[in-house]
NUDRENVEX-363042 format. One record per residue: residue in one letter; x, y negated, z negated of N, C-alpha, C, O in turn. Coordinates in steps of 0.001 Angstrom, whole numbers, plus 500000, padded with zeros to 6 digits. Example, Ala and Ser with C-alpha at 12.3 -4.5 7.8 and 13.67 -1.06 7.14 Angstrom:
2
a513190505690492200512300504500492200513200503300492200514236503319491535 s512850502250492920513670501060492860512900499970492130513409498862491961 
***
This chain:
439
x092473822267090165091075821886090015090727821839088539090987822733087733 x090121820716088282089440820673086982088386821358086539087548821653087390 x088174821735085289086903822293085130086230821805084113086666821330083064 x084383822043084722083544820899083623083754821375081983083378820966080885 x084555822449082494084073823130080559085409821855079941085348821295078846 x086123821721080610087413821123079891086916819377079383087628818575078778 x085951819240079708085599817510079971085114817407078682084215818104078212 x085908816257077938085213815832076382083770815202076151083155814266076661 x083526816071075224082312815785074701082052814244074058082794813355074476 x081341814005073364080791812914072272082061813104071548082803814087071554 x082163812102070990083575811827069558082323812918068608081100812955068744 x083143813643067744082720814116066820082217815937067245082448816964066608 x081455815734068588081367817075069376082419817856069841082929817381070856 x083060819184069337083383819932069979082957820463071390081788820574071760 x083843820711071975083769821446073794082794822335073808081691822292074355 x083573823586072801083033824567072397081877824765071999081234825728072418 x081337823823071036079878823956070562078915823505071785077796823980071978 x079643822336072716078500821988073623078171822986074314076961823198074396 x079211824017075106079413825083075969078356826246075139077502826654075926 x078239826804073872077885827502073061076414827511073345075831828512073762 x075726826143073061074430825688072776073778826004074385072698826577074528 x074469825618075331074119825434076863074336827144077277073879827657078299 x075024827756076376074297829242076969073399829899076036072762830913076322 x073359829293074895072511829855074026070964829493074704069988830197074443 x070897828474075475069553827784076301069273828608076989068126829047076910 x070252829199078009070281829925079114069797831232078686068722831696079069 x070836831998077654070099832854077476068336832846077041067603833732077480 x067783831694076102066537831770075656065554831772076803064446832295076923 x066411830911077742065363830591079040064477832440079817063382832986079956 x066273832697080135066259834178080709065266834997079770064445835663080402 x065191835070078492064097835578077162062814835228077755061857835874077327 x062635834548078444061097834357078670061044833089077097060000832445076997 x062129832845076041061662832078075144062217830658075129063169830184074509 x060877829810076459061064828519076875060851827736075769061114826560076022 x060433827940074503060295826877073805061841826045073392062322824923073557 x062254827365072759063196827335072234064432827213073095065499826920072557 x064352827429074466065515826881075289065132825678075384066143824976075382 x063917824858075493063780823437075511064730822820074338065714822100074509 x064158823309073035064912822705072046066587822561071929067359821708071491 x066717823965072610068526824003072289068844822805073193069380821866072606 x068641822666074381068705821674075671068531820230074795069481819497074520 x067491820042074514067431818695074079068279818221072605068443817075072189 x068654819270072107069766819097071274071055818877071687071643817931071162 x071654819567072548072764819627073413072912817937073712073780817103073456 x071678817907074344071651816112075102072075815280074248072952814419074319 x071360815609073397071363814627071732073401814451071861074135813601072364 x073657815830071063074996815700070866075996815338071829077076814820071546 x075613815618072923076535814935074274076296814376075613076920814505076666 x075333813783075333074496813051076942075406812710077820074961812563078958 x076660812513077662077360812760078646078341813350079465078846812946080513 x078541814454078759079119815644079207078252816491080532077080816865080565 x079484816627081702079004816625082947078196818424082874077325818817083650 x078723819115081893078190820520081421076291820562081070075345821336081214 x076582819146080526074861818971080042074142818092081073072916818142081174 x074776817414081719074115816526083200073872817570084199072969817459085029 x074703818642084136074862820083085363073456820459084802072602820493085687 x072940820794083358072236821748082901070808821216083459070008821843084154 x070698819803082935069488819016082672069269818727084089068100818889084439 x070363818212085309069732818386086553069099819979087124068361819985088109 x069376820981086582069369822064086887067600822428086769066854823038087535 x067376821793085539065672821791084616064917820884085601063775821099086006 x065560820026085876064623818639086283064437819433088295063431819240088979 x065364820044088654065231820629090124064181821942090298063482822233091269 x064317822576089093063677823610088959062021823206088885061120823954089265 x061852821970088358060649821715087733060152821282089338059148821965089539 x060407820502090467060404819835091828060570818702091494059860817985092198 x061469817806090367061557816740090360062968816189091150063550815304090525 x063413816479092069064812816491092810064792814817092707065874814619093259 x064317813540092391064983812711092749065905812675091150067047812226091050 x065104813248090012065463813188088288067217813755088681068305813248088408 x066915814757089276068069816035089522069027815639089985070084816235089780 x068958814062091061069761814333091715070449813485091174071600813571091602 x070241812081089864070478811598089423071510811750088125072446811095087665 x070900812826087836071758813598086954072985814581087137073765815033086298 x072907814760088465074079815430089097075079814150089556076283814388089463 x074770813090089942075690812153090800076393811810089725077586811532089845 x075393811756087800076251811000086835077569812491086570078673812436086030 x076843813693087209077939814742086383078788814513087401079906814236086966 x078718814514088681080068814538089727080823813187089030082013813472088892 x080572811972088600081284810938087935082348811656087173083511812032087323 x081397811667086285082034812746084827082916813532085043083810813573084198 x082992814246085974083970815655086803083926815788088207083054816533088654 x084770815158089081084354814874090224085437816049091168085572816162092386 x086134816859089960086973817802090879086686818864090535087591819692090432 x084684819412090087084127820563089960083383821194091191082204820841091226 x083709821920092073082727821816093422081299821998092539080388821169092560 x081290822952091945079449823445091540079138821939091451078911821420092544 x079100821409090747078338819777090641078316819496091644077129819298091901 x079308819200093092078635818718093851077813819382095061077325818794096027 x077777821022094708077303821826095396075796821592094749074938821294095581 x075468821666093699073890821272093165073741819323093790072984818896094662 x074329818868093306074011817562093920073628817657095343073235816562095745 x073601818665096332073444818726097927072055819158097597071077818605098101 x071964820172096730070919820765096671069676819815096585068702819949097327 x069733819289096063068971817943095226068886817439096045067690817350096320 x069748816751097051069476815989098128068937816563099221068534815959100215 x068929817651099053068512818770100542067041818285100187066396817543100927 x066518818849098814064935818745098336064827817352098973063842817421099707 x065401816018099059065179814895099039064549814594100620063599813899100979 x065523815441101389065336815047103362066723814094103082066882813629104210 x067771813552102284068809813044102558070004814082103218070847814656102528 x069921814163104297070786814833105209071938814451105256072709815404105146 x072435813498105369073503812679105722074530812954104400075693813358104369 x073388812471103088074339812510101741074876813397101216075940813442100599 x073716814576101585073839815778101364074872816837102101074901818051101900 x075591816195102872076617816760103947078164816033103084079324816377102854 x077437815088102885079085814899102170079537815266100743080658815347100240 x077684815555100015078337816243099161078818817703099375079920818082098977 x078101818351099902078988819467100798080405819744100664081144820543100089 x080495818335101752081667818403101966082715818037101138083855818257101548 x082543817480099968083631817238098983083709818211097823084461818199096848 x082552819229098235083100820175097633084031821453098198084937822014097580 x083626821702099327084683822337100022086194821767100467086993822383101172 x086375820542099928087515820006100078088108820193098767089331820292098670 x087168820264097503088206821187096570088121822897096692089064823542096234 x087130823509097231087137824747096982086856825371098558085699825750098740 x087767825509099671087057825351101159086368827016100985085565827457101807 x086907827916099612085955829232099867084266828983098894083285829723098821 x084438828155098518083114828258097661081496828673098580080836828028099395 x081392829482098216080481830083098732078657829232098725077946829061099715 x078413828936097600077429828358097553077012827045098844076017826797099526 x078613826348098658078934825060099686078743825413101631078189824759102515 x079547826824101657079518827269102732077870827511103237077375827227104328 x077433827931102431075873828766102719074781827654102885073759827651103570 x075286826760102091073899825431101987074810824480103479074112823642104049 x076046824642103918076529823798105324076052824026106339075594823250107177 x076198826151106332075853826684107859074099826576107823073438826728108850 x073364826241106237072063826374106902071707825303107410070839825311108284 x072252824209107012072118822572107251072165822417108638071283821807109244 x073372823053109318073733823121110645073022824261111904073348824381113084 x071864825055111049071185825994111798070090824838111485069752824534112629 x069534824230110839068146823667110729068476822104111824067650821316112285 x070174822112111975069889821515112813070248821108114452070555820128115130 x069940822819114607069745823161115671071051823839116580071208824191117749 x071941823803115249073054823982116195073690826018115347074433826502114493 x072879826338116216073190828388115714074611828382115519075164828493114425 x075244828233116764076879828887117088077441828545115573077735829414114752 x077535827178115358078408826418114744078099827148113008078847827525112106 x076651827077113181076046828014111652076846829011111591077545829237110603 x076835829634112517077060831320112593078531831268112537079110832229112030 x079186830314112975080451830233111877080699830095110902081700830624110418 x079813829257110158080112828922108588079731830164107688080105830592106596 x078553830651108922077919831991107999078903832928107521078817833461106415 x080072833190108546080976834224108828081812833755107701082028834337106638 x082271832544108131083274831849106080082510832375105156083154833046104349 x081305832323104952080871832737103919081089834160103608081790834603102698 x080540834693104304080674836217104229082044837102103954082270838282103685 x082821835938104157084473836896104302084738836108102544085783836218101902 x083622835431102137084264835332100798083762836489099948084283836531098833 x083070837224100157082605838600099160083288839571099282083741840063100315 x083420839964098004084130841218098060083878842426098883082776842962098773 x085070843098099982084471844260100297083356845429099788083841845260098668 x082579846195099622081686846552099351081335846104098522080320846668098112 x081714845071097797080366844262096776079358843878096502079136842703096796 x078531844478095979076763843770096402076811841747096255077474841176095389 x076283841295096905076388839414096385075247839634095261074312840405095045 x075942838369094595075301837688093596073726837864093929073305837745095079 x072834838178092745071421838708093162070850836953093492070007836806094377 x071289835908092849070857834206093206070819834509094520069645834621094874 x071610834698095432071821834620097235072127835533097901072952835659098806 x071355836271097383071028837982098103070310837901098923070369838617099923 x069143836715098666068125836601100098069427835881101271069793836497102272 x069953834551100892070373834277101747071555834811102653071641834467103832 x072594835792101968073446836341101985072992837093103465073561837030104555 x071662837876103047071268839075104321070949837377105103071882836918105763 x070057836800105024069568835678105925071356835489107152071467835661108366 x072394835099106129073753834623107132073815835973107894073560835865109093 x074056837033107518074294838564108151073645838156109545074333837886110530 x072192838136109533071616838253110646071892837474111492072039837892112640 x072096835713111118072555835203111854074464835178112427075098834484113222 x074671835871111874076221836442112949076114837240113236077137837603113817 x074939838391113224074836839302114418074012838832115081073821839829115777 x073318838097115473072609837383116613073822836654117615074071836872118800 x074449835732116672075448834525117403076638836074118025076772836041119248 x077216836976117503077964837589118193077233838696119611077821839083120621 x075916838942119221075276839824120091075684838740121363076392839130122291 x075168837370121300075163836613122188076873836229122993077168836108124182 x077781836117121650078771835287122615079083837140122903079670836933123965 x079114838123122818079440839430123207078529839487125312079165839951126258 x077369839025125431076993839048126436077335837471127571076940837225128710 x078270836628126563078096835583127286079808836200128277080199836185129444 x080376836695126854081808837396127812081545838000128877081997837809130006 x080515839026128371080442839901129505080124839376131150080593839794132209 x079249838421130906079017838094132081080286837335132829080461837207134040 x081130836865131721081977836173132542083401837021133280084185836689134170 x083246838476132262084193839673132877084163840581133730085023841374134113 x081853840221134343081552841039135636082246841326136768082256842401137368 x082859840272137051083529839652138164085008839972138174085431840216139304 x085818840027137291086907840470136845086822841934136853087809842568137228 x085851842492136516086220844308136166085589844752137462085705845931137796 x084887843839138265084723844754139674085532843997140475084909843951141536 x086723843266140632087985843343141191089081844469141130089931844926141895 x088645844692139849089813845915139163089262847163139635089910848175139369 x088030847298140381087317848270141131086129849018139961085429850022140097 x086218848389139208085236848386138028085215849253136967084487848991136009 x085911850269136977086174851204136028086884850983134250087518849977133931 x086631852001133411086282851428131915087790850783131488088760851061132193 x087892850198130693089075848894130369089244849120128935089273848210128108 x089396850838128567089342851171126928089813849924125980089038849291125263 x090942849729126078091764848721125085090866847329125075090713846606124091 x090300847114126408090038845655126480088701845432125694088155844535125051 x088452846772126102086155847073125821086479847074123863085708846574123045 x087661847701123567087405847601122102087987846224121182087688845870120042 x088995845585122243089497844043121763087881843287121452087520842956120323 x087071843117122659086371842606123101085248843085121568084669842189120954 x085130844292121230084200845115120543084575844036118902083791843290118315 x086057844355118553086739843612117340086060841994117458085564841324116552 x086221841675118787086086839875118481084792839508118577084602838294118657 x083207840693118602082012840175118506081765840864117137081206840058116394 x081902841636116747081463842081115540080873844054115772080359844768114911 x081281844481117512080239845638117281081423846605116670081204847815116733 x082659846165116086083755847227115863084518846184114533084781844982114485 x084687847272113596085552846650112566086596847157112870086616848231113471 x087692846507112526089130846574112502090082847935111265090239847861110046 x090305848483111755091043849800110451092421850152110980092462850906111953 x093387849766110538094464850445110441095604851453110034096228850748109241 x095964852104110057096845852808109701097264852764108645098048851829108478 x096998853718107351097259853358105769097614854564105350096989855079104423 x098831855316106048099258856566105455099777857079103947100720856369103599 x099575857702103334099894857634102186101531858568101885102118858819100833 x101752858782102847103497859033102486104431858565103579105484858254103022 x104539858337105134105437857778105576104541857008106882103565857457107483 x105040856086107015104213854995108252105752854550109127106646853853108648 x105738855217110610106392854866111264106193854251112219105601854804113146 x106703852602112364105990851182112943106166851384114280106992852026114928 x104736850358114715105259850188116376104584851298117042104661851561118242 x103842851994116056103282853462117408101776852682117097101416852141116051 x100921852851118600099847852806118817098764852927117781098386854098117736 x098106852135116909097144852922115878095228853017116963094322852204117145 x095460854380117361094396854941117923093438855578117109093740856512116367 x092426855173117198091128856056116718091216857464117507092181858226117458 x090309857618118070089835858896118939091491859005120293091429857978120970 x092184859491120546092781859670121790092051860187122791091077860904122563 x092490859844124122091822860560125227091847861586125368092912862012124922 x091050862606125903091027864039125845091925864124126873092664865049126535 x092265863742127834092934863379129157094705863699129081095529864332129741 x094684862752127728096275862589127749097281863711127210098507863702127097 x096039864960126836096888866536126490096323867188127107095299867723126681 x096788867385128355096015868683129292096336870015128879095717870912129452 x097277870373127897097852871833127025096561871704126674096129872845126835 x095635871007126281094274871731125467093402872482126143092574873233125628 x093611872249127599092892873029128497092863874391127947091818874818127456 x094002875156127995094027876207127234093206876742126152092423877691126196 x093616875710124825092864876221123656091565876108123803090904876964123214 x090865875137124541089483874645125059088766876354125603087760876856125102 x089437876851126492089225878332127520089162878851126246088205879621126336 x089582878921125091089840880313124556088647879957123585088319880958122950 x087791878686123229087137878917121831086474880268121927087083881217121433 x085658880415122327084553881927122600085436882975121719084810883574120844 x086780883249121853087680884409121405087650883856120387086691884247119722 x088374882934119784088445881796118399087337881826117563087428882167116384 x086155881449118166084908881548117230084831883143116826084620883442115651 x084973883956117629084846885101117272085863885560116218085464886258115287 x086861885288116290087815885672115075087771885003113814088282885402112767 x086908883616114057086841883169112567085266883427111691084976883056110554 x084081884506113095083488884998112619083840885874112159083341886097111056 x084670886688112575085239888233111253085697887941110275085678888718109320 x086314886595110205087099886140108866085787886307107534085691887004106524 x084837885161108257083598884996107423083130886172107201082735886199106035 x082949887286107782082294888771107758083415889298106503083079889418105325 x084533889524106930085434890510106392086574889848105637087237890766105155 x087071888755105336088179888374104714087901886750103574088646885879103127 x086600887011103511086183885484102784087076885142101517087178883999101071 x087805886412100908088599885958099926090062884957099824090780884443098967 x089909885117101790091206884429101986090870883191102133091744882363102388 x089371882773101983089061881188102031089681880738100860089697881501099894 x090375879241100747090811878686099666090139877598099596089563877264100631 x089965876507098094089525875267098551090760873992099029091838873735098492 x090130873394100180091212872907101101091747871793099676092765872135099075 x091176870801099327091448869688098011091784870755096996090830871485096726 x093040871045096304093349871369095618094759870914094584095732871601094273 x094436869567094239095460868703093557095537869387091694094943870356091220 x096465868455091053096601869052090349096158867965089180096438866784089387 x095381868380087795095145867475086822096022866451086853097229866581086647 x095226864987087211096159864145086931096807862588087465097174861479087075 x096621863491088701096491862622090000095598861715089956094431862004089695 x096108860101090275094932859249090637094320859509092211094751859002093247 x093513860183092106092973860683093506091488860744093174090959861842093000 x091039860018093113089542859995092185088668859917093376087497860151093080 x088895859620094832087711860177095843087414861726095880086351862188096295 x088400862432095431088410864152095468087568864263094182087263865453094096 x087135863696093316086710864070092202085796865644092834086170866816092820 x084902865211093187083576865866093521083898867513094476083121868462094582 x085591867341095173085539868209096099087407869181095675088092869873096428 x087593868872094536088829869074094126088665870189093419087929870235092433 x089655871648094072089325873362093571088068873393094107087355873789093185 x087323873182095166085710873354095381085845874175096345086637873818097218 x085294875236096489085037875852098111084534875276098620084874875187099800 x083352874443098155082690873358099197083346873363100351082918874043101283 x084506872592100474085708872740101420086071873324101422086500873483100279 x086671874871102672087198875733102403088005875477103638087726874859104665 x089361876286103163090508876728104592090723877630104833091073878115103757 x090833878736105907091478879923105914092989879409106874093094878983108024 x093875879643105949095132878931106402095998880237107561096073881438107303 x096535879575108766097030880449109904098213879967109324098843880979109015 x098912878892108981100059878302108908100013877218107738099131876360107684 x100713877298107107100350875990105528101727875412105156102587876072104571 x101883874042105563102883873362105473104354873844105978105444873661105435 x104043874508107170105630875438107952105449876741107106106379877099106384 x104356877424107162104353879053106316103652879514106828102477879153106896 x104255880689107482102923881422108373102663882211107387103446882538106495 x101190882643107567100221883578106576100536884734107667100373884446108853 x100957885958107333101068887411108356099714887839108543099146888276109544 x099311887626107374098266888571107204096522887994107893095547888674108212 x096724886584107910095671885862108181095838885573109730094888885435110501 x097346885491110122097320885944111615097242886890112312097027886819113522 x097384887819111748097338889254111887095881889449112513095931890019113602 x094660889129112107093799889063112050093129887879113031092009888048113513 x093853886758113264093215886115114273094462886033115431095073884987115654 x094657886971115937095688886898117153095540886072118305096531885388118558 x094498885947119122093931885194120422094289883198119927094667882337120722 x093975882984118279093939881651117564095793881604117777096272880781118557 x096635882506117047097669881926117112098156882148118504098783881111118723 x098224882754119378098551883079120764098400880993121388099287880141121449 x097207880918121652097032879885121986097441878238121336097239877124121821 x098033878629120159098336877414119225099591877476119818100159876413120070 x100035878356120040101557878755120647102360877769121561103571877623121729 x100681876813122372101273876156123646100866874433123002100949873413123687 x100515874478121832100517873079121254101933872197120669102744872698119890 x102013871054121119103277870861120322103174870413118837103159869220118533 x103103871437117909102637871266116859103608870765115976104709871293116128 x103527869765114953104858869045114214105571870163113180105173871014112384 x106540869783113543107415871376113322108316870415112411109194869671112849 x107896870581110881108969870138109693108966870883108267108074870859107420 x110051871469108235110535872375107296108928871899105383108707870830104815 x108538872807105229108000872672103892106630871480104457105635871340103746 x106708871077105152105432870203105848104532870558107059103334870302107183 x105180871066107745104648871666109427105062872963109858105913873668109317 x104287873257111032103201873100111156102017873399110399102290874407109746 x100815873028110150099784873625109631098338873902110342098077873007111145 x097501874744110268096678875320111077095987876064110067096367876749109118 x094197875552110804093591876414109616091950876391109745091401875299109895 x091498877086109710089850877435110060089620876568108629090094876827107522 x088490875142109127088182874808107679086687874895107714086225874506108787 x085925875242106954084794875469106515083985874586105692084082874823104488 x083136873534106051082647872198105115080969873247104895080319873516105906 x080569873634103741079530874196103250078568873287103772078830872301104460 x077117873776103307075879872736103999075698871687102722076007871913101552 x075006870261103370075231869352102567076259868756101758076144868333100607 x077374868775102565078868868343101675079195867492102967079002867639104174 x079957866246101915080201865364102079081489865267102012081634865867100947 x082881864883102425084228864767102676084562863187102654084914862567103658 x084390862576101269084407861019101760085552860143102325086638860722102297 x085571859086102750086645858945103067088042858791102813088384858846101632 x088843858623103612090326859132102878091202859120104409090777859172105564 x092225859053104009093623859042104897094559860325104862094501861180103979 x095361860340105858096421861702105454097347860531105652097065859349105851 x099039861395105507099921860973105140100718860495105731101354859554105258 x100970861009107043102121859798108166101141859898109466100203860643109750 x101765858840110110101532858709111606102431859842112396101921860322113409 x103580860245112043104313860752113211103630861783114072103915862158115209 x102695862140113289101624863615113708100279862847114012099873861769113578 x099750863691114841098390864163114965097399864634114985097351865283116031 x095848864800114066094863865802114152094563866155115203094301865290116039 x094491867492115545093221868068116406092172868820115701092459869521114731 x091070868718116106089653869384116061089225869800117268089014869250118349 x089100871511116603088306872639117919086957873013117736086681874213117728 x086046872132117582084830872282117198084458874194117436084811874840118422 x083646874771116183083326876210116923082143876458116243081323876997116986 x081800876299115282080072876311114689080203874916114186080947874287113434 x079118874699114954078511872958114602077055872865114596076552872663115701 x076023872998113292075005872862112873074633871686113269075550870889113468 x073043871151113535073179869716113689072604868923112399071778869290111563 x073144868009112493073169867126111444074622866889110882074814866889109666 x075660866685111800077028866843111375077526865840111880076946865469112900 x078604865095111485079216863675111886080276863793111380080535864525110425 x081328862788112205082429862544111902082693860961112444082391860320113450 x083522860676111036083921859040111607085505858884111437086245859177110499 x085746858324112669087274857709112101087329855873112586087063855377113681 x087759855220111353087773854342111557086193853278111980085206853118111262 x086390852849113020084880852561113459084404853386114403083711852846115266 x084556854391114473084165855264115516083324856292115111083750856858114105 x082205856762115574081785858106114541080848858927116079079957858526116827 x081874860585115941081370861286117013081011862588116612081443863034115549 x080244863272117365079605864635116955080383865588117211081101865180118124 x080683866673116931081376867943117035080845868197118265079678867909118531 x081468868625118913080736869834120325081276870765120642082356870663121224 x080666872100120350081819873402120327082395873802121293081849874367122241 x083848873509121160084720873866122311085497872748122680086684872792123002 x084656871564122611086014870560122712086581869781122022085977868949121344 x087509869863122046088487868979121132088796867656121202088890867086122289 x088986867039120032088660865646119219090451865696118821091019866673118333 x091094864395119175092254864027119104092410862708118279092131861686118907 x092818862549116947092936861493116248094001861241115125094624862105114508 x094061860217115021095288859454114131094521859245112491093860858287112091 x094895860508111774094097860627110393094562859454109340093897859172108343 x095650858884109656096215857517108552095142856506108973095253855292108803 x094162857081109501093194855842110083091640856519108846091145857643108759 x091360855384108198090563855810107344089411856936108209089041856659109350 x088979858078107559088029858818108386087389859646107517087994860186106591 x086060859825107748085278860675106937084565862246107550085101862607108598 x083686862990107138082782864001107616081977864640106877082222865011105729 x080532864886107739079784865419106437078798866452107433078539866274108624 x078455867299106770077493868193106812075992867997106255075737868525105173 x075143867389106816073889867612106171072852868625106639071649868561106385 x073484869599107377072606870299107837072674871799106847073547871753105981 x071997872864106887071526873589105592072498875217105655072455876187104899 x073351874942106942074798876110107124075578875485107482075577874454108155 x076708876366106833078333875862107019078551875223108527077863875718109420 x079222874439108779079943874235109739081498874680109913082049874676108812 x082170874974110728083041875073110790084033875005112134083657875306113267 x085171874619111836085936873954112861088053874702113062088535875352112135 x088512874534113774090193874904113767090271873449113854089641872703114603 x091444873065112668092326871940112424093350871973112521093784872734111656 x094473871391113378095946871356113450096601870080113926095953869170114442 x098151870036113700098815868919113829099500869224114717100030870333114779 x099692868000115899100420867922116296101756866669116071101686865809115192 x102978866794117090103771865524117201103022864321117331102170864493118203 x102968863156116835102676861864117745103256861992118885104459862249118851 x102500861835120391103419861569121551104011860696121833104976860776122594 x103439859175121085104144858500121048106119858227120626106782857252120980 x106565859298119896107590859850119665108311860061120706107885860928121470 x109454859443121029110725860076121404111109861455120979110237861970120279 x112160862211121195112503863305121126113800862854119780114135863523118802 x114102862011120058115786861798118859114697861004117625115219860975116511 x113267860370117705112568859795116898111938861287116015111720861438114813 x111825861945116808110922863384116052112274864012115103112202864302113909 x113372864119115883114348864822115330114755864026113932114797864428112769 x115082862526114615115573861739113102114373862162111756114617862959110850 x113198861468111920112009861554111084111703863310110205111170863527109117 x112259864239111159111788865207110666112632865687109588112307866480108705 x114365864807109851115124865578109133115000864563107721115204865086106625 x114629862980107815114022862341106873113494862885106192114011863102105096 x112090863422106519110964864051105717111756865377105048111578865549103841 x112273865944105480113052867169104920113663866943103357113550867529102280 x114352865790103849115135865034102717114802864631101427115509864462100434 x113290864474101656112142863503100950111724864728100096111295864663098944 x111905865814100801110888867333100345112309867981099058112010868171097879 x113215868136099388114497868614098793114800867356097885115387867918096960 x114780866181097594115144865421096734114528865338095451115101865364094361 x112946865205095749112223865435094275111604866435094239110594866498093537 x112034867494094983111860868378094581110481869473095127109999868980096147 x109897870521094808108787871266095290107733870171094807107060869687095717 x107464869666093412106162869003093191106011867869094487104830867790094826 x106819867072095202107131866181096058105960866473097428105456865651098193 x105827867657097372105518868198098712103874868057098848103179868758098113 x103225867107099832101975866911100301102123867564101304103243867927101666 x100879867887102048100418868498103093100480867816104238099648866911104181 x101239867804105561101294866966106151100541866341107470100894865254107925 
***
């Protein structure tokens, strides 16, 4: 693609000086000092009336002013001039939009998205063209092109910030809709199946209207392919929790004596070392904010901290907890202070799994994994795949606190746990003790 800055000026005019003068305008304009952006402008003209940079500028003045037929005239001579710049012919639509030329104004559109099919401006002035005329669905597609051209959390350009939210709304309208047009057509289908919930299908279905974003699995030390990437697991599919479930009452009680009588054994859970690009921990790194009282820390039992909660390890006893030399198991009363925030972040492989034993839960407490975000409830346990982006926060004005532990992925074979574990072993002994994350 060509660009207008590259297009020769007047014999005798430098590129550079034309380009120079045309922001020196811009800026005077932005000054509130219109005199003097008039002048730079009409100098510019002087020195290069036909440079498609100064036809872009001067249609730009003449549209602004409501003179769109001046504008649009001056844009058709800049698309001449540079006819493989989309912006020129994205303002030339514009111009014609002001005009009621519909027709012309679609093809300039469209020849600009035939050099640039992400240009955003092109996309936004198509899908509104195609909502004004009458046709939503088809908008609410273009809206969606548009939208997937901004950067993830990027604020848009403050120019089409109105319109930006304007497309938003219209693809959550067009998906609210084709989301109920499915449904009706899957009534009939899910009460054949005797009607009961269709997890996998209800969240496919969730991904392809918009009420669920898509997050995958982004472990930060080993990703082993092909296993299920689950948000929340069913409480269903580990009936061993039955157990630990019976026992919170004893559990809460032992990690109330901790808090009474052993607070020195709280550590802060983020505790990296100067240096690390780990810059989401900034805020929570050496902090008690986060605290652990560790039962087990990377395959190390604490005597002394079990000693003290006996009924906690008794019952961990019947978990299949990932059992790897210098990594597993780990287990540990964690403590998020009031008003702390845990932003988001990943752990390190799939082969394992979090559990959460909810046991003091203040309200005002949340947890998200992925697109999912559920409340603590003391006593039952929350089963999830942490390589799945996930956050938690406390806004309520006392600690919360919870038992955290790993288990195997079940998805695992028995010769898959064995191979992987003696991998990871390998990984731990090669570079050495600094090597060793928490697993």
């Amino acid at each position: 693609m060509s660009d207008v800055n590259a297009v020769d000026s007047a014999p005798g005019v430098d590129n550079a000086t034309v380009l120079r003068l045309i922001q020196a305008a811009k800026s005077a304009d932005a000054g509130g000092r219109k005199s003097e952006a008039e002048q730079l402008l009409a100098r510019v003209a002087q020195l290069a009336p036909a440079h498609p940079a100064v036809l872009n500028e001067l249609g730009l003045q003449m549209l602004k002013r409501g003179e769109a037929d001046k504008a649009s005239q001056l844009f058709r001579r800049a698309t001449q001039a540079d006819p493989q710049h989309p912006n020129l012919w994205s303002n030339l639509a514009s111009s014609l939009h002001a005009l009621n030329q519909l027709p012309a104004e679609l093809d300039a559109i469209e020849r600009a998205l035939a050099l640039e099919p992400r240009h955003l401006a092109s996309l936004l002035q198509k899908a509104a063209l195609l909502e004004a005329s009458g046709d939503a669905r088809n908008a609410a597609r273009i809206y969606r092109n548009a939208l997937a051209t901004l950067p993830p959390g990027a604020p848009p350009p403050e120019t089409v910030a109105p319109v930006i939210e304007h497309a938003r709304a219209a693809v959550a309208r067009d998906e609210a809709l084709l989301a109920a047009a499915i449904e009706e057509r899957l009534a009939g289908i899910r009460a054949s199946y005797g009607g009961g919930r269709q997890r996998r299908v209800d969240r496919c279905i969730d991904l392809l209207t918009g009420k669920r974003a898509r997050f995958l699995p982004q472990p930060t030390f080993m990703y082993f392919p092909e296993l299920p990437a689950v948000e929340f697991f069913d409480r269903e599919e580990f009936p061993w929790l039955d157990a630990i479930e019976a026992a919170s009452d004893a559990i809460r009680t032992e990690l109330m004596g901790v808090l009474v009588a052993d607070r020195e054994g709280l550590e802060p859970y983020i505790a990296y070392p100067e240096g690390l690009p780990l810059n989401q921990w900034k805020e929570l790194n050496k902090s008690r904010r986060w605290s652990a009282y560790f039962l087990w820390n990377q395959s190390v039992a604490q005597p002394a901290h079990l000693a003290r909660c006996p009924r906690t390890a008794e019952v961990l006893g019947g978990a299949p907890r990932c059992d790897v030399a210098r990594r597993g198991p780990t287990a540990f009363f964690s403590i998020l202070d009031a008003r702390t925030r845990i932003p988001p972040h990943t752990g390190v492989t799939n082969i394992r799994l979090t559990v959460h034993l909810p046991l003091i839960v203040p309200p005002h407490c949340g947890f998200r994994v992925g697109s999912e975000t559920r409340e603590w409830a003391p006593g039952k346990a929350l089963v999830f795949d942490d390589t799945i982006e996930h956050e938690a926060w406390n806004d309520s004005d006392v600690p919360r606190g919870i038992l955290i532990f790993d288990i195997w992925n079940p998805f695992l074979t028995a010769a898959e746990r064995a191979l992987v574990r003696a991998a990871t072993e390998v990984v731990g002994t090669y570079y050495g003790p600094s090597s060793v994350e928490p697993l």
